[in-house]
C-alpha atoms as a printed R data frame, in Angstrom:
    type eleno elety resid chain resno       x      y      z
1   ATOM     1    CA   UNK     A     1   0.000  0.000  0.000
2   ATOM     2    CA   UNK     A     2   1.463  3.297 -0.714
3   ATOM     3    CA   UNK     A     3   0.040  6.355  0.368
4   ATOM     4    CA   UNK     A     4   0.697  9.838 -1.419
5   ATOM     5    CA   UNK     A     5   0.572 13.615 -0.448
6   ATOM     6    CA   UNK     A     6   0.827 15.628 -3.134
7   ATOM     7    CA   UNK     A     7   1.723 19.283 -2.182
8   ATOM     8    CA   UNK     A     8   0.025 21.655 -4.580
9   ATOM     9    CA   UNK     A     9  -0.320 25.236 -3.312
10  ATOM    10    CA   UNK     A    10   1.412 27.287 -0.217
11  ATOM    11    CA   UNK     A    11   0.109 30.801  1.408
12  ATOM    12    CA   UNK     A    12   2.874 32.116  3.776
13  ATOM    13    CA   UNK     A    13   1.041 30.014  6.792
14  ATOM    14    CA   UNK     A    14   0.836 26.582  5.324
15  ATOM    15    CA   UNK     A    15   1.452 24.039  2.479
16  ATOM    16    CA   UNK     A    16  -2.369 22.409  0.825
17  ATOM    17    CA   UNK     A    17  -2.075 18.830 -1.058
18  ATOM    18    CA   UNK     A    18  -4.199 16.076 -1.326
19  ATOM    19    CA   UNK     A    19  -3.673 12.392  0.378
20  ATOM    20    CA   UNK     A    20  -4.482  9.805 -1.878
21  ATOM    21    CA   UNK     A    21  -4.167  5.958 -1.579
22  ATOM    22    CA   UNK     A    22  -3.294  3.789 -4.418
23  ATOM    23    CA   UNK     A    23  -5.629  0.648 -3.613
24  ATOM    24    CA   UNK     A    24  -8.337  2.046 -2.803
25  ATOM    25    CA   UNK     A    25 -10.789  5.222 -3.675
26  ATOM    26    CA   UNK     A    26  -9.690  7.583 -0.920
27  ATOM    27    CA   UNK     A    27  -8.917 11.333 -1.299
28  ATOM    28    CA   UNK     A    28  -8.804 13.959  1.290
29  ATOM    29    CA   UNK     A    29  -7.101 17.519  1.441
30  ATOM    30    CA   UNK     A    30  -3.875 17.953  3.726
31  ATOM    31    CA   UNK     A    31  -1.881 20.837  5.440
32  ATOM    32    CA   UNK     A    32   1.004 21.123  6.066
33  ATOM    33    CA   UNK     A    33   3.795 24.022  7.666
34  ATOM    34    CA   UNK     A    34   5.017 26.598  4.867
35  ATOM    35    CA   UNK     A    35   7.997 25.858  2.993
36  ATOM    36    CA   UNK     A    36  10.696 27.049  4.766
37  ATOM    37    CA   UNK     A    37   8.666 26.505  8.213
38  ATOM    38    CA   UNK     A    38   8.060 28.957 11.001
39  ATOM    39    CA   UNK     A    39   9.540 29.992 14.480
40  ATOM    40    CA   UNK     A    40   7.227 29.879 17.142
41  ATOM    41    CA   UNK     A    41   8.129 31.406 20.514
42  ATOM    42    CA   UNK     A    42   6.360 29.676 23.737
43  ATOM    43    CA   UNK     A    43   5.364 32.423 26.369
44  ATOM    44    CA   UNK     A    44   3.719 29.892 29.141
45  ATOM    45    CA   UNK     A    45   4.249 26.187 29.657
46  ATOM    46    CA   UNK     A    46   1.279 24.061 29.154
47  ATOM    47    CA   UNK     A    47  -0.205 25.226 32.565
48  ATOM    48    CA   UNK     A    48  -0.848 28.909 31.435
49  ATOM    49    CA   UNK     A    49   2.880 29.727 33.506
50  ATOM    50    CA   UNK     A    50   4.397 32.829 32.466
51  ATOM    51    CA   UNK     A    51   8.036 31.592 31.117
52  ATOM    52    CA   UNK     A    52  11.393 32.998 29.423
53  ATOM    53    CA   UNK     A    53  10.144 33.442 25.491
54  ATOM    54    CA   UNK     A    54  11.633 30.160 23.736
55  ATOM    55    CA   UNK     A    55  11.315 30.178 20.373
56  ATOM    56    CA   UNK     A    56  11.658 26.930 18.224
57  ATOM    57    CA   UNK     A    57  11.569 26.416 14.328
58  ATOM    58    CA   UNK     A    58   9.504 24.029 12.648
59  ATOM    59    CA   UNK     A    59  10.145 22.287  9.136
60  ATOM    60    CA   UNK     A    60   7.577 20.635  7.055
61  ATOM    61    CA   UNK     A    61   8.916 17.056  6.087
62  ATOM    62    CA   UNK     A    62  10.741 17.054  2.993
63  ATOM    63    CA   UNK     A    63   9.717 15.040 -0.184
64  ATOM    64    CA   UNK     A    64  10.957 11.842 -0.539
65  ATOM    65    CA   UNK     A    65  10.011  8.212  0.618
66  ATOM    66    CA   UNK     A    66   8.959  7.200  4.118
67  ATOM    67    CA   UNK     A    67   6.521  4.454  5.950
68  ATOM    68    CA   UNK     A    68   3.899  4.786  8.724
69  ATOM    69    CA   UNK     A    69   3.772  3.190 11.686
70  ATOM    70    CA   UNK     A    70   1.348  3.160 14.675
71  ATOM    71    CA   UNK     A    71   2.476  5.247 17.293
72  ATOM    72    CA   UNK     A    72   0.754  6.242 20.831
73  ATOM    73    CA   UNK     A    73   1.474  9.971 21.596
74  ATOM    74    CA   UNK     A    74   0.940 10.825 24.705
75  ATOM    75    CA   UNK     A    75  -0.812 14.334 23.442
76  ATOM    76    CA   UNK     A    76  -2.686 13.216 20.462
77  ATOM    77    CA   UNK     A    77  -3.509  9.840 21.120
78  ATOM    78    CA   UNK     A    78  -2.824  6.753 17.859
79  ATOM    79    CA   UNK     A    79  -1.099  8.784 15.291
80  ATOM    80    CA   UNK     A    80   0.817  7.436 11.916
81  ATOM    81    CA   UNK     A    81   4.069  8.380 12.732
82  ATOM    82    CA   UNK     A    82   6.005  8.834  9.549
83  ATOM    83    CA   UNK     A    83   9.213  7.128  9.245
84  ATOM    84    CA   UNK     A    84  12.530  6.369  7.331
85  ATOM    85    CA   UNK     A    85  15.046  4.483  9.513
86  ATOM    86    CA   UNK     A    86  17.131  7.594 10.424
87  ATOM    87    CA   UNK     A    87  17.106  8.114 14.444
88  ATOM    88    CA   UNK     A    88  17.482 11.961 14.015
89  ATOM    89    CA   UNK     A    89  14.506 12.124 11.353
90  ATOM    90    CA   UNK     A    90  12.560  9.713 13.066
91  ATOM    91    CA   UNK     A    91  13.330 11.427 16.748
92  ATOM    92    CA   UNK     A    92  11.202 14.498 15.467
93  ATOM    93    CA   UNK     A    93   7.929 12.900 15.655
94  ATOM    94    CA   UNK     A    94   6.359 13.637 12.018
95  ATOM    95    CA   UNK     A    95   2.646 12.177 11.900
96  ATOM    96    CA   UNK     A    96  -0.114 12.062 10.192
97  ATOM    97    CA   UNK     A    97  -3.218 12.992 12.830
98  ATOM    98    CA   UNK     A    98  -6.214 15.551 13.491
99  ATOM    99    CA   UNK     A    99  -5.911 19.011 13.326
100 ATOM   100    CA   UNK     A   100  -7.784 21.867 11.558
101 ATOM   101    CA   UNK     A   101  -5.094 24.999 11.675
102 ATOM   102    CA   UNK     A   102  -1.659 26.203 10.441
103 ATOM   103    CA   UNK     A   103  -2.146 29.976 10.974
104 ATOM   104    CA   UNK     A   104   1.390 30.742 11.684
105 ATOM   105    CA   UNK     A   105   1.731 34.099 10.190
106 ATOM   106    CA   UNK     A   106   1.284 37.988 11.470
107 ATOM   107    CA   UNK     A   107  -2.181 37.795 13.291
108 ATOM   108    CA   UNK     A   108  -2.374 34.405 14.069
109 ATOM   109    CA   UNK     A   109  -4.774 33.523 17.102
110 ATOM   110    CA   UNK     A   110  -2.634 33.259 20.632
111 ATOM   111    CA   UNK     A   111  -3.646 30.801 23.190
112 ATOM   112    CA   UNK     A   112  -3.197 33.148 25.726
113 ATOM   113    CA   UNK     A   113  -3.568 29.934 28.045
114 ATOM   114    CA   UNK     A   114  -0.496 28.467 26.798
115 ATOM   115    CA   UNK     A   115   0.897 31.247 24.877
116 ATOM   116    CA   UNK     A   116   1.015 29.812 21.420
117 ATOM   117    CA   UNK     A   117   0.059 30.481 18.075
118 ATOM   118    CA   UNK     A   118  -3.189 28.675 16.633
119 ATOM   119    CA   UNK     A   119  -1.879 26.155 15.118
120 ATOM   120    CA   UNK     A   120  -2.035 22.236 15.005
121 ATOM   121    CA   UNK     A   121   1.018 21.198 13.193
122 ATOM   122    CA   UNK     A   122   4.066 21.673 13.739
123 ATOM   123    CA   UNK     A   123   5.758 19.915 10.601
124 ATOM   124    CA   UNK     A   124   2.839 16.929 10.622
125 ATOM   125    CA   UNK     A   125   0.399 16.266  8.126
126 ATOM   126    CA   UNK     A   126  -3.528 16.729  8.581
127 ATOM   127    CA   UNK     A   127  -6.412 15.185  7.147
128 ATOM   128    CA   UNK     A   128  -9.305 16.847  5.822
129 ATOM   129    CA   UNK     A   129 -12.718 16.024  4.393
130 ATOM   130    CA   UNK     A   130 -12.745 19.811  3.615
131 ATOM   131    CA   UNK     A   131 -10.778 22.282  3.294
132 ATOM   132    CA   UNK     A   132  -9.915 26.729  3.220
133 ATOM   133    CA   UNK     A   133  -7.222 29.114  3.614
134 ATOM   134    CA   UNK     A   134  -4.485 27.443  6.272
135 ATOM   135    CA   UNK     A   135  -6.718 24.680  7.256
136 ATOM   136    CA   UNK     A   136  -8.611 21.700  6.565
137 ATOM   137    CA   UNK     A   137 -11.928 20.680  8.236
138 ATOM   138    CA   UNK     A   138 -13.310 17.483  9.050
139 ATOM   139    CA   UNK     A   139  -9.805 16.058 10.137
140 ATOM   140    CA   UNK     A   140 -11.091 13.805 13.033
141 ATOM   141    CA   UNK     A   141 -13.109 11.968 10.550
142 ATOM   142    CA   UNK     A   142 -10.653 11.830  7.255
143 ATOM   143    CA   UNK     A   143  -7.905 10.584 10.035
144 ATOM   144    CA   UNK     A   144 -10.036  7.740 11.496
145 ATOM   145    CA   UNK     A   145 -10.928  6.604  8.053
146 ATOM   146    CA   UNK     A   146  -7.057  6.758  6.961
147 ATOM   147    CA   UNK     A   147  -6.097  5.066 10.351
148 ATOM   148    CA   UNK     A   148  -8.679  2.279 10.041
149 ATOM   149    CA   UNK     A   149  -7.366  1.543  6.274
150 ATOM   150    CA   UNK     A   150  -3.900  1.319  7.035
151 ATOM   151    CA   UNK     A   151  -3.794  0.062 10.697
152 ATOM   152    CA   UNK     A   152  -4.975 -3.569  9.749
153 ATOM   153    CA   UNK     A   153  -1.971 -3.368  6.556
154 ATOM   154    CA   UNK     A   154   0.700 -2.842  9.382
155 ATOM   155    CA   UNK     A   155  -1.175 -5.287 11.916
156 ATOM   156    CA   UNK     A   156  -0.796 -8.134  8.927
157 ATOM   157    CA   UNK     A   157   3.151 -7.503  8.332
158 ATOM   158    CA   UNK     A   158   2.720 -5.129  5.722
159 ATOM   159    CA   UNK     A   159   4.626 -2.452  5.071
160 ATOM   160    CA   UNK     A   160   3.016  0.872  4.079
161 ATOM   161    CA   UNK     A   161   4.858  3.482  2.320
162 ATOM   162    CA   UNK     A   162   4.352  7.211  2.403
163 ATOM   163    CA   UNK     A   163   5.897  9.813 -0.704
164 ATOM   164    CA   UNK     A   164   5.460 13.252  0.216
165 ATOM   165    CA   UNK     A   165   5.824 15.119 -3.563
């Protein structure tokens, strides 16, 4: 099974594609970070406590080949966790799960709980049914129908490859 995101537009908060599957009829939108990624600075830790500013950059995952596997994170629950056998590529936690957002640019919302940016990727790839400007819609659906095709493939000893394009 091989699973494809094709990248086909970028704004300066995000990078729009389509995931398609070549087995079977499924299609879906995806977002992604902009080329060239985005700093975000933390202000509070996940409590809502004032911190130093750190600020981190974020990457999208280049093109090329990869495979999924399942993976339990412990803030998003079973996510696809995009692979390709090198420990400092693999160590960075790229997925494929839900999320609706990559507004990463001047005027972004702020979680003034946790002092971020809106945003629900931070070089992953979401699902959508739908999609608009910097985000898709629908994701918790599009993901559990992705996650319930490919989890039995990897549950049988297959292997299922992912090229990002």
């Amino acid at each position: 099974m091989k699973i494809t995101v094709k990248r086909e537009s970028n704004t300066a908060n995000s990078t729009s594609g389509t995931i398609t599957i070549d087995t079977i009829a499924y299609k879906v939108f995806s977002l992604e970070p902009p080329e060239g990624g985005f700093d975000e600075t933390l202000i509070a830790d996940a409590n809502g406590t004032w911190i130093t500013p750190i600020t981190r950059h974020y990457d999208r995952i280049p093109a090329g080949i990869y495979w999924v596997e399942v993976h339990e994170s412990p803030t998003l629950g079973e996510v696809l966790h995009i692979c390709n056998g090198d420990p400092g590529f693999d160590n960075r936690e790229y997925y494929f799960h839900v999320g609706n957002w990559c507004l990463n640019g001047t005027g972004a919302p702020l979680d003034f709980r946790t002092g971020k940016k809106e945003c629900d990727t931070h070089g992953c790839i979401l699902p959508g049914y739908e999609h608009g400007v910097d985000a898709v819609f629908h994701s918790g659906s599009a993901f559990k129908d992705l996650f319930a095709i490919v989890k039995p493939e990897l549950e049988a000893g297959r292997k299922v490859e992912v090229e990002i394009c």
